[in-house]
C-alpha positions as CSV (number, residue, x, y, z in Angstrom):
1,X,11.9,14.9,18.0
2,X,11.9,15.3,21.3
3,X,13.4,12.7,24.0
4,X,9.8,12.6,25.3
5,X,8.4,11.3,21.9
6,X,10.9,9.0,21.5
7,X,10.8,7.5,24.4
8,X,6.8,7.3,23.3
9,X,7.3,6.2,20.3
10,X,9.3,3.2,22.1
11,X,6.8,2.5,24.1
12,X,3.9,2.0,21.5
13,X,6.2,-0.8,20.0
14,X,6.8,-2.6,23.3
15,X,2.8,-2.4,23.6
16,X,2.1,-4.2,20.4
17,X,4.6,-6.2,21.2
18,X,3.5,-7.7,24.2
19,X,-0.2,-7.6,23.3
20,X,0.8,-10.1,20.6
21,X,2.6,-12.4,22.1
22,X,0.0,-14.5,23.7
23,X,-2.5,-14.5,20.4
24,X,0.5,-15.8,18.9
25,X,1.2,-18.6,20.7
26,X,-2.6,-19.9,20.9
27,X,-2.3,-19.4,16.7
28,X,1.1,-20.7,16.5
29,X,-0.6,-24.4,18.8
30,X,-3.6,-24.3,16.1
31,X,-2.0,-24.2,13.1
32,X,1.5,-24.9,13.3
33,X,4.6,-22.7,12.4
34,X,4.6,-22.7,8.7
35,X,2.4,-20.3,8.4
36,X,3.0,-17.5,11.0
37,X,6.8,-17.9,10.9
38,X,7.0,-16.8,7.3
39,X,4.1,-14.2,7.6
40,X,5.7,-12.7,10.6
41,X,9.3,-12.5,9.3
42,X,8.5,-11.2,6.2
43,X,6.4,-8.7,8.0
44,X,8.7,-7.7,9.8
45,X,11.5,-6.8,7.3
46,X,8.6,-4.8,5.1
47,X,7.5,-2.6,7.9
48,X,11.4,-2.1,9.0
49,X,12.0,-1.3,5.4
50,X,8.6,1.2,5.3
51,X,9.7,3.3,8.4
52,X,12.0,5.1,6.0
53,X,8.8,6.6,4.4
54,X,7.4,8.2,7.7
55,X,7.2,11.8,7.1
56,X,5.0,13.0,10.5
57,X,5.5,12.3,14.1
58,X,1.8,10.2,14.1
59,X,3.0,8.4,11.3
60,X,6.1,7.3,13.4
61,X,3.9,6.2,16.3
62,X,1.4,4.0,14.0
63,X,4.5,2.3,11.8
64,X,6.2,0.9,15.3
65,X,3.1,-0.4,16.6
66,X,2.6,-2.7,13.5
67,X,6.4,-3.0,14.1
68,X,6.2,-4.1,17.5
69,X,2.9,-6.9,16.4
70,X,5.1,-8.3,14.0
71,X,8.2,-8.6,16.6
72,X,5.9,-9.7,19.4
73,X,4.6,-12.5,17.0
74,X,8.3,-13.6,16.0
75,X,9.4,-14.3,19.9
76,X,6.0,-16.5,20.1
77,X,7.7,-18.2,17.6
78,X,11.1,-18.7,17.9
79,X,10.7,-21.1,20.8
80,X,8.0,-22.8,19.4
81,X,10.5,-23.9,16.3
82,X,13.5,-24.6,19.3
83,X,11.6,-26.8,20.9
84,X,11.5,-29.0,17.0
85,X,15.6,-29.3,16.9
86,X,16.2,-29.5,20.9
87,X,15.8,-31.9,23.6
88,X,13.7,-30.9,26.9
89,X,16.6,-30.6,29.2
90,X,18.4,-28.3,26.7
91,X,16.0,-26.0,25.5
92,X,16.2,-23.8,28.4
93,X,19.8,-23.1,28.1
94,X,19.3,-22.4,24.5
95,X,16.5,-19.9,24.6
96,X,18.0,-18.0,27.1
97,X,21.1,-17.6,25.0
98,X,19.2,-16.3,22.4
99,X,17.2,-13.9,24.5
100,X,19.9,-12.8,26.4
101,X,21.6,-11.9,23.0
102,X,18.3,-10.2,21.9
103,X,18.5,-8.0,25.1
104,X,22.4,-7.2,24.6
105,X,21.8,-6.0,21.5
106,X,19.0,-3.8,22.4
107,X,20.8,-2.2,24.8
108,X,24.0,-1.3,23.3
109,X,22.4,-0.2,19.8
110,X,21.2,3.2,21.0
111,X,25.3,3.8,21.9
112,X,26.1,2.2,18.8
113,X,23.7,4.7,17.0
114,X,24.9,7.8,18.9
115,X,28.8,7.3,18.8
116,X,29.5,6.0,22.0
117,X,31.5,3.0,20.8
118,X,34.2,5.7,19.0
119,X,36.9,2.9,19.9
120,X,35.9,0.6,17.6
């Protein structure tokens, strides 16, 4: 694969994943959380899981736009469920640990996948 491809194949996810995240939110004030949250999660870990079974490039590029609809649906949701357990003056500080924790992560596991981190 080439870095090009990759790179696309990145992109298609964050795509998905933003085209979702609105639809989400509008489902997630109609019906409630116990539904998508679930449905999304579980998702989520099937199509992660299914990835191994991609054998062709196209087959790559459909799997992680389902990935990145069922990602895009969980961050509609994860706020939604914060704002149940926290008070308005502390949700803010809240989410933006855990999205700040989300973005930390995404950015240090390409080094952690290529071998960058060979201290540890």
């Amino acid at each position: 694969m080439t870095d090009y491809q990759f790179s696309l194949a990145l992109m298609v996810s964050n795509v998905s994943y933003l085209a979702i995240e609105i639809p989400e939110g509008l489902i997630l004030k109609r019906v409630g959380a116990n539904i998508p949250l679930p449905t999304t999660t579980t998702l989520c870990g099937l199509i992660t899981i299914l990835q191994d079974l991609v054998t062709s490039y196209q087959g790559l590029l459909a799997v992680r736009f389902f990935l990145g609809l069922a990602e895009g649906g969980m961050v509609a949701v994860i706020p939604f469920i914060m704002c149940r357990f926290y008070r308005r003056d502390q949700i803010q500080s809240h989410v933006t640990l855990i999205f700040t924790g989300v973005y930390l992560v995404a950015a240090s596991s390409g080094m952690l996948a290529s071998g960058h981190f060979r201290g540890w």
